[in-house]
FIDODREN-625947 format. One record per residue (C-alpha): residue in three letters; residue number from 1; x, y, z. Coordinates in steps of 0.2 Angstrom, whole numbers, plus 5000, padded with zeros to 4 digits. Example, Ala and Ser with C-alpha at 12.3 -4.5 7.8 and 13.67 -1.06 7.14 Angstrom:
NODE:residuo:num:u:v:w
NODE:ala:1:5062:4978:5039
NODE:ser:2:5068:4995:5036
***
This chain:
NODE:residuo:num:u:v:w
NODE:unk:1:5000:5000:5000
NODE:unk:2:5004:5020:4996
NODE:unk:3:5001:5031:5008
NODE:unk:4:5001:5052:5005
NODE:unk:5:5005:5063:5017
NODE:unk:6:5002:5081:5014
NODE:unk:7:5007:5099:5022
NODE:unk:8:5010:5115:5022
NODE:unk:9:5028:5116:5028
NODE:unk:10:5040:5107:5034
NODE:unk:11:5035:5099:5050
NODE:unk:12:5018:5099:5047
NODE:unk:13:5014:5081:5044
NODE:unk:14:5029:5074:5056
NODE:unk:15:5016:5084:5070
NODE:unk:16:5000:5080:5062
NODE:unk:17:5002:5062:5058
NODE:unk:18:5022:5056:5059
NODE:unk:19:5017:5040:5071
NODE:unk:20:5005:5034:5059
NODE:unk:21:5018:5037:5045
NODE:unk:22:5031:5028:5056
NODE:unk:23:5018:5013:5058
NODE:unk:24:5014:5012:5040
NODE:unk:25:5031:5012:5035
NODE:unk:26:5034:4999:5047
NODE:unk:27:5021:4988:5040
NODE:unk:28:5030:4989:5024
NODE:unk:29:5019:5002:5015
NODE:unk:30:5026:5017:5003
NODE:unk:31:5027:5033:5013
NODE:unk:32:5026:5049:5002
NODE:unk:33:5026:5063:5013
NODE:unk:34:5021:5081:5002
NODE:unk:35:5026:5098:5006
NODE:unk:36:5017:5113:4997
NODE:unk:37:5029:5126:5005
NODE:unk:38:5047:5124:5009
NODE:unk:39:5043:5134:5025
NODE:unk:40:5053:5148:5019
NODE:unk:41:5044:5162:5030
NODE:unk:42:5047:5150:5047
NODE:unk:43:5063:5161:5053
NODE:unk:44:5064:5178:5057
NODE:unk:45:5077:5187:5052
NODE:unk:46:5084:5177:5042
NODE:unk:47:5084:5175:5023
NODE:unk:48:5070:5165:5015
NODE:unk:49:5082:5155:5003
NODE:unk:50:5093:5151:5018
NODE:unk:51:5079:5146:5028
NODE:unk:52:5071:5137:5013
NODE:unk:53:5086:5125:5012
NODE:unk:54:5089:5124:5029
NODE:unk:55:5069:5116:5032
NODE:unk:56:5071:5105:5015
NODE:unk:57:5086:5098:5026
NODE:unk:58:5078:5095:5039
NODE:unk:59:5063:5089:5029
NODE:unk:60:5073:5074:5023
NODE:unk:61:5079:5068:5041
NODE:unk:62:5062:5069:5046
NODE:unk:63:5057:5058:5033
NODE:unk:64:5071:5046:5033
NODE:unk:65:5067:5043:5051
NODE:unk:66:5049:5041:5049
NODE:unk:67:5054:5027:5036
NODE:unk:68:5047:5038:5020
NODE:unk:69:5053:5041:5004
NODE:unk:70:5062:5057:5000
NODE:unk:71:5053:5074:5003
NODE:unk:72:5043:5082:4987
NODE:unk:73:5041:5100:4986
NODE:unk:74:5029:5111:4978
NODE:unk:75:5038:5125:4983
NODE:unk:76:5023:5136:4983
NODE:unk:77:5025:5153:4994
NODE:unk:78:5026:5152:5011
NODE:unk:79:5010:5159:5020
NODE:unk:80:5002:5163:5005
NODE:unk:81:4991:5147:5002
NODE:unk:82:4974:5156:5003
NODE:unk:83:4980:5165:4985
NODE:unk:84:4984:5148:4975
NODE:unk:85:4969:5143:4970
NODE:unk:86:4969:5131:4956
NODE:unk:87:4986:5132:4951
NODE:unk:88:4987:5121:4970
NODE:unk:89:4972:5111:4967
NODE:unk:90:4982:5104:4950
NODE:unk:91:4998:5102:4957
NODE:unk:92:4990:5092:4971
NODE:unk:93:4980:5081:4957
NODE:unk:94:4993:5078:4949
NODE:unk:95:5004:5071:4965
NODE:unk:96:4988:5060:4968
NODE:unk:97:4989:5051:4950
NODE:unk:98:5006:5051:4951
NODE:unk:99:5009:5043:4969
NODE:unk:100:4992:5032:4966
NODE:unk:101:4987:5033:4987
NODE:unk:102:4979:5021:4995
NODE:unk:103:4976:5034:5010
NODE:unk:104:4980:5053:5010
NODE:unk:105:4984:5063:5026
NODE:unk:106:4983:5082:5026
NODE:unk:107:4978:5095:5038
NODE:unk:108:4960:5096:5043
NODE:unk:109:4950:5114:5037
NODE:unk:110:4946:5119:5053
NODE:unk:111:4966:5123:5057
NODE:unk:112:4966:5140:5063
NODE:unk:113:4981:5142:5052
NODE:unk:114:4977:5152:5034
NODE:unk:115:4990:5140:5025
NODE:unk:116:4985:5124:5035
NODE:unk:117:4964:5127:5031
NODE:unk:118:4968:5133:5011
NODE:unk:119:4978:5116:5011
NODE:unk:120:4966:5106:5017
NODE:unk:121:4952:5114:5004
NODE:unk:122:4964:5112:4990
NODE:unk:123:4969:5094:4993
NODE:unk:124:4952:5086:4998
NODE:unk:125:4946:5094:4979
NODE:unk:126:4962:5089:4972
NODE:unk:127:4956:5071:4976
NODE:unk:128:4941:5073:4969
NODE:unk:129:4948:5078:4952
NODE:unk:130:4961:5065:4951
NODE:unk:131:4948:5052:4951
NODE:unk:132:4940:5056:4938
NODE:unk:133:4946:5057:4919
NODE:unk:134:4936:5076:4917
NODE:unk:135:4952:5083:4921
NODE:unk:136:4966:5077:4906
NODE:unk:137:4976:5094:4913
NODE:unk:138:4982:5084:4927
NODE:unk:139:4990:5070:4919
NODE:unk:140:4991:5051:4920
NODE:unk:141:4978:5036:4924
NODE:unk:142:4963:5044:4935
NODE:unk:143:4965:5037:4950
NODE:unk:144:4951:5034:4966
NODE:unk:145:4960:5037:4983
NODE:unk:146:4951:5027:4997
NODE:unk:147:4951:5035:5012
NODE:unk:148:4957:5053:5017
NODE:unk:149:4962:5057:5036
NODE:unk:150:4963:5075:5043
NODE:unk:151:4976:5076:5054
NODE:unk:152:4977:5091:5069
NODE:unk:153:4992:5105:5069
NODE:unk:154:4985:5119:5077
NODE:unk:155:4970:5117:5081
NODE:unk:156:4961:5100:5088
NODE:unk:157:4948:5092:5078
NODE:unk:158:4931:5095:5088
NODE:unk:159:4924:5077:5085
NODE:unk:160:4937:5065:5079
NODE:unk:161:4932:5051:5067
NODE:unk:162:4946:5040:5070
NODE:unk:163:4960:5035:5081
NODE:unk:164:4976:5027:5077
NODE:unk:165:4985:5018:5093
NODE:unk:166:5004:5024:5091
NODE:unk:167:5013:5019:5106
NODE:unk:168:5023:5011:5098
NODE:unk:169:5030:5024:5086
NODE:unk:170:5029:5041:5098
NODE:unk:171:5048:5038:5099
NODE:unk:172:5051:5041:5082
NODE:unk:173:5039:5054:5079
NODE:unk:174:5046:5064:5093
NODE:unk:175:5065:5061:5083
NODE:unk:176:5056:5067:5066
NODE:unk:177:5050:5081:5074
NODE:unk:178:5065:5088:5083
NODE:unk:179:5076:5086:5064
NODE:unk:180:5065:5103:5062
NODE:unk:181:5078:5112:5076
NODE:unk:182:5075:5129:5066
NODE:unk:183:5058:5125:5072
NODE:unk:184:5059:5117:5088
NODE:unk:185:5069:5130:5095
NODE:unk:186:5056:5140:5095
NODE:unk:187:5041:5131:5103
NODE:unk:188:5045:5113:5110
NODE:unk:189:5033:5106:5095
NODE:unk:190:5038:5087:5101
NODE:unk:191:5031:5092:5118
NODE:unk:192:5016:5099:5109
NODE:unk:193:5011:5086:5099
NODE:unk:194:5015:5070:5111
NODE:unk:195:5006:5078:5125
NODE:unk:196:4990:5081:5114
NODE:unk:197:4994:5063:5109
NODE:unk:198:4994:5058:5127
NODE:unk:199:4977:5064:5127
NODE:unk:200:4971:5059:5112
NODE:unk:201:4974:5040:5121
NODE:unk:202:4958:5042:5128
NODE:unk:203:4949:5037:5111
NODE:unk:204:4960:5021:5111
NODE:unk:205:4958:5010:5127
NODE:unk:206:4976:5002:5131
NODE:unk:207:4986:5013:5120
NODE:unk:208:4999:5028:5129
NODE:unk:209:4999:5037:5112
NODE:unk:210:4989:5040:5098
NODE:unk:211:4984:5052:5083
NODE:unk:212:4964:5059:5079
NODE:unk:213:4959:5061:5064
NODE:unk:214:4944:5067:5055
NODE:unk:215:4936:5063:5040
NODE:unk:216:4933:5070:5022
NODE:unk:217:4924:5063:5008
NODE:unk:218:4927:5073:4992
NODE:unk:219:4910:5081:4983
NODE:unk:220:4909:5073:4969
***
């Protein structure tokens, strides 16, 4: 199986959903983790190219801790997602056909972050589009994705769908996450996430750890 994981910028999915990306991988499945930014805007101060390479660096540590592929770029501007519009939508259809998912993971649209909600718009429409064959522009065979999970960043989903158990695999999430040290230094975002983790427990009885996710079906 071929899993998709989408985000903003770098760190995003690692936070969201890097101990279900670390199972999956595990369990032998593909792990594509997609960025539409290269965060270059995440670093005052400093310039946005230095930064930019700095956070695709630490991108691919993540991932190769996680067990993932290499990190892909749409290297779309940083904090300026809400502006995209279907020039983002295409580029995520295309990643779709060309990556063939079995399950995507991307930000849920209630993220109180502007890039995080006009991600999670694109992408869930991007999906619909790529399974159909209206849409020649975006390349390749159609392909249906089967399941897409909303993972939480900023903002905590309200009522959770689901809930993956990843006790296991906090360990290495908390490792991918700390590879983003331009970030980290900022907020303690391994603290963050595994403590609304630790909570997040509750909705799976025996587990120490796990991710929420919602639910999206695409309009078709």
């Amino acid at each position: 199986m071929h899993v998709l994981a989408i985000g903003a910028h770098p760190d995003d999915p690692e936070i969201g959903c890097g101990g279900s990306l670390a199972l999956h991988a595990a369990a032998g499945d593909r792990v594509t983790v997609l960025y539409a930014t290269a965060g270059e805007a995440g670093a005052l101060g400093v310039p946005e190219d230095e930064t930019a390479a700095r956070r695709r660096a630490e991108a691919a540590g993540a991932c190769a801790v996680l067990g993932a592929e290499a990190p892909v770029f749409l290297d779309f501007p940083d904090g300026r997602l809400a502006y995209a519009g279907y020039t983002l939508v295409a580029a995520l259809g295309r990643a779709v056909r060309e990556v063939r998912p079995a399950i995507v993971y991307v930000h849920h649209p209630g993220d109180a972050h502007p890039d995080h909600a006009a991600l999670a718009a694109a992408a869930i429409d991007a999906v619909r589009r790529a399974g159909t064959p209206h849409f020649p522009d975006l390349g390749e065979t159609p392909h249906l994705v089967g399941e897409i999970r909303l993972y939480e960043v900023w903002t905590p989903l309200s009522e959770p769908a689901t809930a993956t158990d990843i006790t296991g695999f906090a360990g290495k999430k908390g490792e991918a996450i700390r590879c983003h040290a331009s970030q980290c230094r900022v907020h303690a975002y391994d603290e963050i996430a595994l403590g609304l983790n630790r909570y997040r427990s509750l909705l799976v009885p025996g587990s120490r750890y796990a991710e929420a996710f919602g639910a999206a079906r695409p309009r078709w």
